[in-house]
Every structure is written in structure tokens, then in C-alpha cells.
PDB file of N, H, CA, C and O in Angstrom:
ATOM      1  N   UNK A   1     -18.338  29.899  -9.906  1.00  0.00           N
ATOM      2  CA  UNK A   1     -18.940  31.080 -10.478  1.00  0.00           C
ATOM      3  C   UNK A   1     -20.457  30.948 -10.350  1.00  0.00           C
ATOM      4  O   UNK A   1     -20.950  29.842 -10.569  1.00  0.00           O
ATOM      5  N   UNK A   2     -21.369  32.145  -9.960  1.00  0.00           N
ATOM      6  H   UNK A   2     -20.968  33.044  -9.782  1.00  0.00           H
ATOM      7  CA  UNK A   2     -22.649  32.354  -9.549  1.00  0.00           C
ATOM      8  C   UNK A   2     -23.254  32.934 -10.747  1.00  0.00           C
ATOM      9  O   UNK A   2     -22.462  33.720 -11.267  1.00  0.00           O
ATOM     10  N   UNK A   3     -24.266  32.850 -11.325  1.00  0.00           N
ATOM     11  H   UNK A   3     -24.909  32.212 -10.902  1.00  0.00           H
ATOM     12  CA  UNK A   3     -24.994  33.180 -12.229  1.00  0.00           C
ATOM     13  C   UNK A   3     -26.745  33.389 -11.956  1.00  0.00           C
ATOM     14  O   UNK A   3     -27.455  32.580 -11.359  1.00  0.00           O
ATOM     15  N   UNK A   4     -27.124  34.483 -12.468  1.00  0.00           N
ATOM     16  H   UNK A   4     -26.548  35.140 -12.954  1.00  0.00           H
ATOM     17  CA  UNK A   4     -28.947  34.487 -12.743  1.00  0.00           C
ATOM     18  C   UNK A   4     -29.217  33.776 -13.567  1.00  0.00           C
ATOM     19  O   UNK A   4     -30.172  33.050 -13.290  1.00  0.00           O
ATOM     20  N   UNK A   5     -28.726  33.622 -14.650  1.00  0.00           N
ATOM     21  H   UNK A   5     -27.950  34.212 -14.874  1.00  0.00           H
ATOM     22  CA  UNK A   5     -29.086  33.364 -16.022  1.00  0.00           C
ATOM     23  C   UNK A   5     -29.927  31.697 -15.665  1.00  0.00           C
ATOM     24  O   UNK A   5     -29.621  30.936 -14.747  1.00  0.00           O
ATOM     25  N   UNK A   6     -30.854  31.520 -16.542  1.00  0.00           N
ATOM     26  H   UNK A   6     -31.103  32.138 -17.287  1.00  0.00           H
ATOM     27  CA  UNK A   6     -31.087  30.049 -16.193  1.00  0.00           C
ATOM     28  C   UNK A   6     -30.501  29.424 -17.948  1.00  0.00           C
ATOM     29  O   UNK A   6     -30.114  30.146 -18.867  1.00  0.00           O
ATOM     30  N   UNK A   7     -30.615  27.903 -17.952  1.00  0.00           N
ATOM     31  H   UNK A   7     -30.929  27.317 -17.206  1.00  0.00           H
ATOM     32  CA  UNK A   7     -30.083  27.484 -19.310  1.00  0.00           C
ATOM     33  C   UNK A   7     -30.965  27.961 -20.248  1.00  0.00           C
ATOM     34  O   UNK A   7     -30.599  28.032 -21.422  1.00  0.00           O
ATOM     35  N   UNK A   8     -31.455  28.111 -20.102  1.00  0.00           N
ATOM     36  H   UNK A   8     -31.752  28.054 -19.149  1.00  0.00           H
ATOM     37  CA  UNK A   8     -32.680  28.887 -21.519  1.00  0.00           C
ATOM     38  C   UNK A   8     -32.126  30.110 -21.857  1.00  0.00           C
ATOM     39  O   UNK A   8     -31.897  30.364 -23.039  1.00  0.00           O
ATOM     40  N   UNK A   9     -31.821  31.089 -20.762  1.00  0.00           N
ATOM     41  H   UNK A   9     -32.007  30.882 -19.802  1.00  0.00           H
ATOM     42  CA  UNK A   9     -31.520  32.445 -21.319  1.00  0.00           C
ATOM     43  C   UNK A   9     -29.733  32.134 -21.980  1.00  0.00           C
ATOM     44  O   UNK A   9     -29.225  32.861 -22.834  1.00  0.00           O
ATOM     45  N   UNK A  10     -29.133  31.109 -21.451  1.00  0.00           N
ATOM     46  H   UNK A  10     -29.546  30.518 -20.758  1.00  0.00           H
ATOM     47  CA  UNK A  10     -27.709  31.115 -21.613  1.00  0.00           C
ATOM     48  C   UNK A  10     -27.207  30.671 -23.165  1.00  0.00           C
ATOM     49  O   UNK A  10     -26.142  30.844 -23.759  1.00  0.00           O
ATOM     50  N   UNK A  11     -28.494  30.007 -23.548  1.00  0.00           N
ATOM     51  H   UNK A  11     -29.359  29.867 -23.066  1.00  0.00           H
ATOM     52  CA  UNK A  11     -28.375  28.887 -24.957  1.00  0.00           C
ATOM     53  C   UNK A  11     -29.354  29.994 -26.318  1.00  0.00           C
ATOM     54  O   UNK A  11     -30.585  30.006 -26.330  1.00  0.00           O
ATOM     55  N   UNK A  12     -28.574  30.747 -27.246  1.00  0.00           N
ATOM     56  H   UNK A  12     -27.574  30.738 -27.236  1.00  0.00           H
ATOM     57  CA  UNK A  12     -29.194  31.237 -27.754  1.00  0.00           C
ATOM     58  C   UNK A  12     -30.117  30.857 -28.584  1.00  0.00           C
ATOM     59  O   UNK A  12     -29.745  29.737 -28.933  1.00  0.00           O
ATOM     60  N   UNK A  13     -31.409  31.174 -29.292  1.00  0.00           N
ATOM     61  H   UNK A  13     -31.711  32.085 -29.009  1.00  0.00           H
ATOM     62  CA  UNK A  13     -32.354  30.915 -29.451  1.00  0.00           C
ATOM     63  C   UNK A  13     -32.190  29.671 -31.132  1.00  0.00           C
ATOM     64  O   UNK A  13     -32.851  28.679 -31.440  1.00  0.00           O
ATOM     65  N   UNK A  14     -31.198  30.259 -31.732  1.00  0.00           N
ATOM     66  H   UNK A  14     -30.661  31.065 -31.481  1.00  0.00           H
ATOM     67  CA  UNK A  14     -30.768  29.395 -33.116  1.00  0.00           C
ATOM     68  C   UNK A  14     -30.139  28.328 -32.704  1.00  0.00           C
ATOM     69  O   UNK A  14     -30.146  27.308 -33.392  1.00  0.00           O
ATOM     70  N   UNK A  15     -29.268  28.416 -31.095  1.00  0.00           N
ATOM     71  H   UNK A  15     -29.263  29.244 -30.536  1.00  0.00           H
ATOM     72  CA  UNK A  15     -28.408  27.184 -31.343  1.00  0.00           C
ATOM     73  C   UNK A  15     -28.987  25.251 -31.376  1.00  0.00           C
ATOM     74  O   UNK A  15     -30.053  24.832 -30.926  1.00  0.00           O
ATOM     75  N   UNK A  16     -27.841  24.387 -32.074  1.00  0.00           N
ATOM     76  H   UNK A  16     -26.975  24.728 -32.440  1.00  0.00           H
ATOM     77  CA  UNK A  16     -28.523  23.515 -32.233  1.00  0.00           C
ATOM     78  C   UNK A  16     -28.607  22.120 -30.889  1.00  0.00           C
ATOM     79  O   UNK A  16     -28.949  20.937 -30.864  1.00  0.00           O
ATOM     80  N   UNK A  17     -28.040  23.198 -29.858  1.00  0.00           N
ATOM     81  H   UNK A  17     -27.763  24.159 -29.878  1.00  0.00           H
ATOM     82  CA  UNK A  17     -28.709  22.382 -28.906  1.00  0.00           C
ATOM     83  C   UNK A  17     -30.275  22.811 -28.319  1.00  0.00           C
ATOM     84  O   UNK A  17     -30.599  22.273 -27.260  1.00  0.00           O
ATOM     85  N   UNK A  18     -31.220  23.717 -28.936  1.00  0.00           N
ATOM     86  H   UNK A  18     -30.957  24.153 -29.796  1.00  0.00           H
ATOM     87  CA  UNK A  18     -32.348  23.637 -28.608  1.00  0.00           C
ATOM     88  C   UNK A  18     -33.225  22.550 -29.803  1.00  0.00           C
ATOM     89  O   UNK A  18     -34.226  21.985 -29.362  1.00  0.00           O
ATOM     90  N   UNK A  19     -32.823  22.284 -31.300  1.00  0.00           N
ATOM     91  H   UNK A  19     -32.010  22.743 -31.658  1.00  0.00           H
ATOM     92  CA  UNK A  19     -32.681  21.251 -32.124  1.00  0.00           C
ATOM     93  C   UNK A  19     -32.886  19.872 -31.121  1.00  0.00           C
ATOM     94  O   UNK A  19     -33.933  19.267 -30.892  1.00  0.00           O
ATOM     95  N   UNK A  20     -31.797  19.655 -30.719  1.00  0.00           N
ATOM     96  H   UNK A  20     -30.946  20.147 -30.905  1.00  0.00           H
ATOM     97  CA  UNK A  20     -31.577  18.705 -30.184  1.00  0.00           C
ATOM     98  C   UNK A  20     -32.614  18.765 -28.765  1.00  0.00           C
ATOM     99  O   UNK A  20     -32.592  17.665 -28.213  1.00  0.00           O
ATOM    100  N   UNK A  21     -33.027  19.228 -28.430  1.00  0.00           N
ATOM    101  H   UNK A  21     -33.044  20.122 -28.878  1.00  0.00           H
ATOM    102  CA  UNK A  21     -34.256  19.527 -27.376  1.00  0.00           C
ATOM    103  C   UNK A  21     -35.197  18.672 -27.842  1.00  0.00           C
ATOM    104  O   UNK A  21     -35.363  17.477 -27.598  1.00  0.00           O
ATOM    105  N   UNK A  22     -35.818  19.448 -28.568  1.00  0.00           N
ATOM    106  H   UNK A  22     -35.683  20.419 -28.766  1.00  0.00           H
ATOM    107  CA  UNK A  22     -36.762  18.956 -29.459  1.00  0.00           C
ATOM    108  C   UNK A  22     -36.777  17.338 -29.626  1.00  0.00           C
ATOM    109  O   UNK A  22     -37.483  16.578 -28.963  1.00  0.00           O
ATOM    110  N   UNK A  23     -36.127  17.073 -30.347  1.00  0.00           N
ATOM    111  H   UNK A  23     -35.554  17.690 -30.886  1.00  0.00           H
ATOM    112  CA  UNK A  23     -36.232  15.800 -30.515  1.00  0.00           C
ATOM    113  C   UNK A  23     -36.160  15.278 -29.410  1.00  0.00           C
ATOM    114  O   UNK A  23     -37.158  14.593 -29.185  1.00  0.00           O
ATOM    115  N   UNK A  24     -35.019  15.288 -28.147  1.00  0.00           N
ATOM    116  H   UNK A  24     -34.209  15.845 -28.330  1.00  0.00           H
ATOM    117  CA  UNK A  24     -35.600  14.491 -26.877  1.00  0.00           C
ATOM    118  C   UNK A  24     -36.350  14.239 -26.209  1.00  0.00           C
ATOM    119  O   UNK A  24     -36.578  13.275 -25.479  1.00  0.00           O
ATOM    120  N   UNK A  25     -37.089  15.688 -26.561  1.00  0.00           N
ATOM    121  H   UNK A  25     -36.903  16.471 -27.155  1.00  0.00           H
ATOM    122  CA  UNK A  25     -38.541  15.111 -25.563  1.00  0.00           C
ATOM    123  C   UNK A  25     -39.580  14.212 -26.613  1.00  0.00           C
ATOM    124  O   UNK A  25     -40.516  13.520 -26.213  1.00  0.00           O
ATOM    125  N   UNK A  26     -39.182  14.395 -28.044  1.00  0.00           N
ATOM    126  H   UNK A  26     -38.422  14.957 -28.370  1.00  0.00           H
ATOM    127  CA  UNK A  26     -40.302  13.565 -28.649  1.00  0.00           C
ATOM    128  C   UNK A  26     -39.953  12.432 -28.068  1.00  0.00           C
ATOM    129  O   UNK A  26     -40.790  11.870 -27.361  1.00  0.00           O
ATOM    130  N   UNK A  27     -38.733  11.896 -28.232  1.00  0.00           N
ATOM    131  H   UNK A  27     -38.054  12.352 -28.806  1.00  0.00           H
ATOM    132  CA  UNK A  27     -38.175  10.323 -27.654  1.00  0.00           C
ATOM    133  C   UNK A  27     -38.433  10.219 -26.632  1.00  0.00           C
ATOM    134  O   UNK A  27     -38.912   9.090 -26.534  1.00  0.00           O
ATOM    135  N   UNK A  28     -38.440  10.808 -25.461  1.00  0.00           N
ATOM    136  H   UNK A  28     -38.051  11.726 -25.541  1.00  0.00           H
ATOM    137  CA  UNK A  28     -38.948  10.822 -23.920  1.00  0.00           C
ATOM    138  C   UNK A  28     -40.615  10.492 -23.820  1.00  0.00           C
ATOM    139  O   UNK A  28     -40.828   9.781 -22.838  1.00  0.00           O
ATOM    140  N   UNK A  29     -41.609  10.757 -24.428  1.00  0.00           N
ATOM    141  H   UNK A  29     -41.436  11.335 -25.226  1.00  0.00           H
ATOM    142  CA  UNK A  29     -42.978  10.846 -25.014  1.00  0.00           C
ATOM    143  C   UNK A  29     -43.230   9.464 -24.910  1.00  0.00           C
ATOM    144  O   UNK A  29     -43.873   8.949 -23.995  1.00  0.00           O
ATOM    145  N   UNK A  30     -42.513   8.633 -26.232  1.00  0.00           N
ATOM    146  H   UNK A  30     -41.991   9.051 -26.976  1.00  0.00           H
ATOM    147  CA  UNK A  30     -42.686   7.310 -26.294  1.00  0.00           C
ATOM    148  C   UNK A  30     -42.385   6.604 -25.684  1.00  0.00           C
ATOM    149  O   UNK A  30     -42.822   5.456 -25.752  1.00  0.00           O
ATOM    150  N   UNK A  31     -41.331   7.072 -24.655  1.00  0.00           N
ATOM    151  H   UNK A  31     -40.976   8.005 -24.600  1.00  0.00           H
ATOM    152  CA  UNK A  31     -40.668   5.933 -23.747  1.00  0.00           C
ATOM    153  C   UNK A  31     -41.061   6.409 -22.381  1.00  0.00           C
ATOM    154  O   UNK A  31     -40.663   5.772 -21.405  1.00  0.00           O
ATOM    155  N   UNK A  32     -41.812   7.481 -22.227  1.00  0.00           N
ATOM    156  H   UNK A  32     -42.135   7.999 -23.019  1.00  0.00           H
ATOM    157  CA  UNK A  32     -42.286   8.097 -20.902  1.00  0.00           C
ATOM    158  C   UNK A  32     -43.060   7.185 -19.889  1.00  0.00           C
ATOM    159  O   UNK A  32     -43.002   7.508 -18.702  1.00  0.00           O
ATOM    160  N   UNK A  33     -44.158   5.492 -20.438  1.00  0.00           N
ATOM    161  H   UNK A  33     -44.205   5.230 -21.402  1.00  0.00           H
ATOM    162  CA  UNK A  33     -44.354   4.995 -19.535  1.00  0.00           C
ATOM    163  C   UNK A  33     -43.478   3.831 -19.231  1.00  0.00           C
ATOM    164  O   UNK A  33     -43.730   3.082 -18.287  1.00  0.00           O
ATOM    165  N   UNK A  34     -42.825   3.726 -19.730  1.00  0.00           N
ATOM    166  H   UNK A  34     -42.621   4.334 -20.497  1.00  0.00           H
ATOM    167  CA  UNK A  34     -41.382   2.334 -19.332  1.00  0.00           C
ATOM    168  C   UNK A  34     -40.884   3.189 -18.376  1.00  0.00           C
ATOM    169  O   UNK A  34     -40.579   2.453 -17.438  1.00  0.00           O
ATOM    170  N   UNK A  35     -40.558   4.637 -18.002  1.00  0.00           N
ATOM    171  H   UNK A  35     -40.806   5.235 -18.764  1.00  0.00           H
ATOM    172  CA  UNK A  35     -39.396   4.942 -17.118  1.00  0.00           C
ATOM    173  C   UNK A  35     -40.283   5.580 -16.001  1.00  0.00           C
ATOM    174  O   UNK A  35     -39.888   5.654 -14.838  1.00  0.00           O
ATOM    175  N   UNK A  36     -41.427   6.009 -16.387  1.00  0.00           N
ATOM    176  H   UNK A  36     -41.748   5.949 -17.332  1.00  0.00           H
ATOM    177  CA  UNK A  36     -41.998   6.301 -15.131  1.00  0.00           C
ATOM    178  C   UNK A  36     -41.911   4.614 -13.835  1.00  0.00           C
ATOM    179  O   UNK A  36     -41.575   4.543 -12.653  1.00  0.00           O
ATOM    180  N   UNK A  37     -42.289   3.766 -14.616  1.00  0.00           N
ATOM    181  H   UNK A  37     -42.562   3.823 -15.577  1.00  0.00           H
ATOM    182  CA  UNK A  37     -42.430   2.735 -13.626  1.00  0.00           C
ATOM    183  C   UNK A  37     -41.036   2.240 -12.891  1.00  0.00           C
ATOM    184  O   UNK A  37     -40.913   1.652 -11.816  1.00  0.00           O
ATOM    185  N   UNK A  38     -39.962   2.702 -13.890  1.00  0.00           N
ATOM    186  H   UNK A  38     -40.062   3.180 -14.763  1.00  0.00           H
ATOM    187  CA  UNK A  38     -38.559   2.947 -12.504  1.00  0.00           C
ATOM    188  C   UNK A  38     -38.663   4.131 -11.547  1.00  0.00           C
ATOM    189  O   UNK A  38     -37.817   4.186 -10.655  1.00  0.00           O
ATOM    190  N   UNK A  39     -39.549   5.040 -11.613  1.00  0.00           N
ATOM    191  H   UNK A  39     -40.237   4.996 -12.338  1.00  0.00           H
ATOM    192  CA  UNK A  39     -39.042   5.827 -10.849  1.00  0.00           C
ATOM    193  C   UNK A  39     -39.685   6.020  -9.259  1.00  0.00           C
ATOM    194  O   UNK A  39     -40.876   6.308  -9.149  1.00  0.00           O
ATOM    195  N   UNK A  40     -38.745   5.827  -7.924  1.00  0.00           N
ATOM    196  H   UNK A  40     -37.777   5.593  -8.014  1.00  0.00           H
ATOM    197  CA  UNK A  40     -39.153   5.584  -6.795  1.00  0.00           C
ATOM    198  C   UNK A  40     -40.416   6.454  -6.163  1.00  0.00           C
ATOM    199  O   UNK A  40     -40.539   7.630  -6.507  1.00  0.00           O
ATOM    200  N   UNK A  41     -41.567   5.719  -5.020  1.00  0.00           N
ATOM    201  H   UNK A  41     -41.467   4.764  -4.741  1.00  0.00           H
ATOM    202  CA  UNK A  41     -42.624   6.335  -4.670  1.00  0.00           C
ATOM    203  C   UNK A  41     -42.015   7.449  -3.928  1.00  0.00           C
ATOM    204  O   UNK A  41     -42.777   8.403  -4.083  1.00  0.00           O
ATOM    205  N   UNK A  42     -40.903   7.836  -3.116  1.00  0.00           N
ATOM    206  H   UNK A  42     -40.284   7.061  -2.990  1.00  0.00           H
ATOM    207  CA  UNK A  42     -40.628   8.610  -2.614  1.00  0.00           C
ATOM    208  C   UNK A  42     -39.261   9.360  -2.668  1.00  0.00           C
ATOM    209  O   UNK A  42     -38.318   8.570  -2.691  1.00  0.00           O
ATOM    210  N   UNK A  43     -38.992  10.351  -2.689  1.00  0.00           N
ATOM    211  H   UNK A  43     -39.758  10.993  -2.670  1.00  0.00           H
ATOM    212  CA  UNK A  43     -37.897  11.360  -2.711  1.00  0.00           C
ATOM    213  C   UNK A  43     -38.444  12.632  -3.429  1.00  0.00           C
ATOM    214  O   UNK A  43     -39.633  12.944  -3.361  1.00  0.00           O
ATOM    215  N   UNK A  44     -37.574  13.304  -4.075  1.00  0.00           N
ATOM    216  H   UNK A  44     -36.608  13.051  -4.129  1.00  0.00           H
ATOM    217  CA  UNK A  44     -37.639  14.201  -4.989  1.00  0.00           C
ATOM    218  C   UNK A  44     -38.024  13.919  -6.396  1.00  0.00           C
ATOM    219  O   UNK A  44     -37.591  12.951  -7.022  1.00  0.00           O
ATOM    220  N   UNK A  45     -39.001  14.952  -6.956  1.00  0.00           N
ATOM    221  H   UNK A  45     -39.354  15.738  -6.448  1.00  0.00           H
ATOM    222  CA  UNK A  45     -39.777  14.500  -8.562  1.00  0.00           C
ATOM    223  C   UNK A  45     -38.340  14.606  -9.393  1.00  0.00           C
ATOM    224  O   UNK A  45     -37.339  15.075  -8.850  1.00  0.00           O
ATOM    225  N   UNK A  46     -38.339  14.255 -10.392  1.00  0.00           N
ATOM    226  H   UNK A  46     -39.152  13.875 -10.833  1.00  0.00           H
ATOM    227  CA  UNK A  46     -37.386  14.068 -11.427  1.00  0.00           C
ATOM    228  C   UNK A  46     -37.790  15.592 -12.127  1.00  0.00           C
ATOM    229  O   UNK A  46     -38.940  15.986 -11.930  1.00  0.00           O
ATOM    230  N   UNK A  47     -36.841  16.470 -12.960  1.00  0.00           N
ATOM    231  H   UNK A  47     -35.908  16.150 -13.120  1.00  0.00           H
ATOM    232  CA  UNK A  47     -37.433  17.363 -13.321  1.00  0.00           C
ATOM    233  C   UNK A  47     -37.562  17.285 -15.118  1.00  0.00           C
ATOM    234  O   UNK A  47     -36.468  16.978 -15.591  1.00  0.00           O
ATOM    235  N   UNK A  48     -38.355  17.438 -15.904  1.00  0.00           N
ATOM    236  H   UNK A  48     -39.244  17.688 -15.519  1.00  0.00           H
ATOM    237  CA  UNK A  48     -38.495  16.830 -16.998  1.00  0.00           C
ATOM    238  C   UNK A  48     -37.778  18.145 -18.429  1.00  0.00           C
ATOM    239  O   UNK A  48     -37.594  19.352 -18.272  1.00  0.00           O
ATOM    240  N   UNK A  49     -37.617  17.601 -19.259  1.00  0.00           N
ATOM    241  H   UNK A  49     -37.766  16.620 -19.387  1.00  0.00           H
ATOM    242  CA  UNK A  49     -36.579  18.182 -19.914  1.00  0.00           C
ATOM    243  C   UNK A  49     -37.246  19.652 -20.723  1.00  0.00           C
ATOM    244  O   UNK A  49     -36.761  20.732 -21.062  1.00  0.00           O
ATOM    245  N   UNK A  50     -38.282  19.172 -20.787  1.00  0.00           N
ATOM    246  H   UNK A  50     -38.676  18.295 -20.512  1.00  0.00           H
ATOM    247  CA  UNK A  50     -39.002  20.528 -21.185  1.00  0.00           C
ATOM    248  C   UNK A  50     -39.184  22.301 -20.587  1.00  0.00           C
ATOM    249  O   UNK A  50     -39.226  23.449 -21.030  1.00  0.00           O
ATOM    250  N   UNK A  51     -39.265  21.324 -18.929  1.00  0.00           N
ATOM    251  H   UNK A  51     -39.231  20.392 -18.569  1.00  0.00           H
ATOM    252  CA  UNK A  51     -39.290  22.459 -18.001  1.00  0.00           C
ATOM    253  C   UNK A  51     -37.990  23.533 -18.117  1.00  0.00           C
ATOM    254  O   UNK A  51     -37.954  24.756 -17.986  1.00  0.00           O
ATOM    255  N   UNK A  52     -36.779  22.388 -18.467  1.00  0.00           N
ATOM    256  H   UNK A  52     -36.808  21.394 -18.574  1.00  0.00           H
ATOM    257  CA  UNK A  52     -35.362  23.151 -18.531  1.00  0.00           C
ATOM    258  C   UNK A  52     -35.670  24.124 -19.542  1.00  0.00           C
ATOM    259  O   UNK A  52     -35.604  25.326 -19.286  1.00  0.00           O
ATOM    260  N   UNK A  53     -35.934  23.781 -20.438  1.00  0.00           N
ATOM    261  H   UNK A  53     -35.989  22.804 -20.646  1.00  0.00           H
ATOM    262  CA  UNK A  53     -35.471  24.823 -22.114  1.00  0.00           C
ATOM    263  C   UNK A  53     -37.129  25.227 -22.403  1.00  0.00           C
ATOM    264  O   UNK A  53     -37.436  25.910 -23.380  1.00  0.00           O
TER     265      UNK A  53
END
């Protein structure tokens, strides 16, 4: 099945998986320079969780 919608428009604005957003990227924040240094000099950027929602 094909869709426009992106996950932002699909996840309504109360539900508590945007809750749960939230808090991941705070946790992503603190741990953002430990995982940058896994991530390889070349391929495709990683896309970060904020951009999604």
C-alpha cells in the first residue's frame, strides 16, 4: 500500500507516541557524541529522529 501521508501527519497530534519522541531525542542529545564516532566516513547520513516527527 502507497501513501502521501508522512509519519507526522499519520500520528495524531495527542498521541503518546509523540510523548515518547520527546524524550528520545533528549536521550539521543546525551549520547549523540559516543554514536556519532560509530558512524562510517562514507555512505548515506543517518536520518535523525527529530527530522521524522
Amino acid at each position: 500500500m502507497f501513501s502521501d501521508l508522512t509519519l507526522a501527519e499519520r500520528i495524531p497530534a495527542g498521541h503518546p507516541a509523540r510523548q515518547m519522541g520527546v524524550l528520545v531525542d533528549r536521550a539521543l542529545v546525551q549520547v549523540d557524541a559516543e554514536l556519532e564516532k560509530l558512524y562510517a566516513e562514507t555512505g548515506r547520513p543517518s536520518i535523525a529522529w527529530k527530522e521524522i516527527f
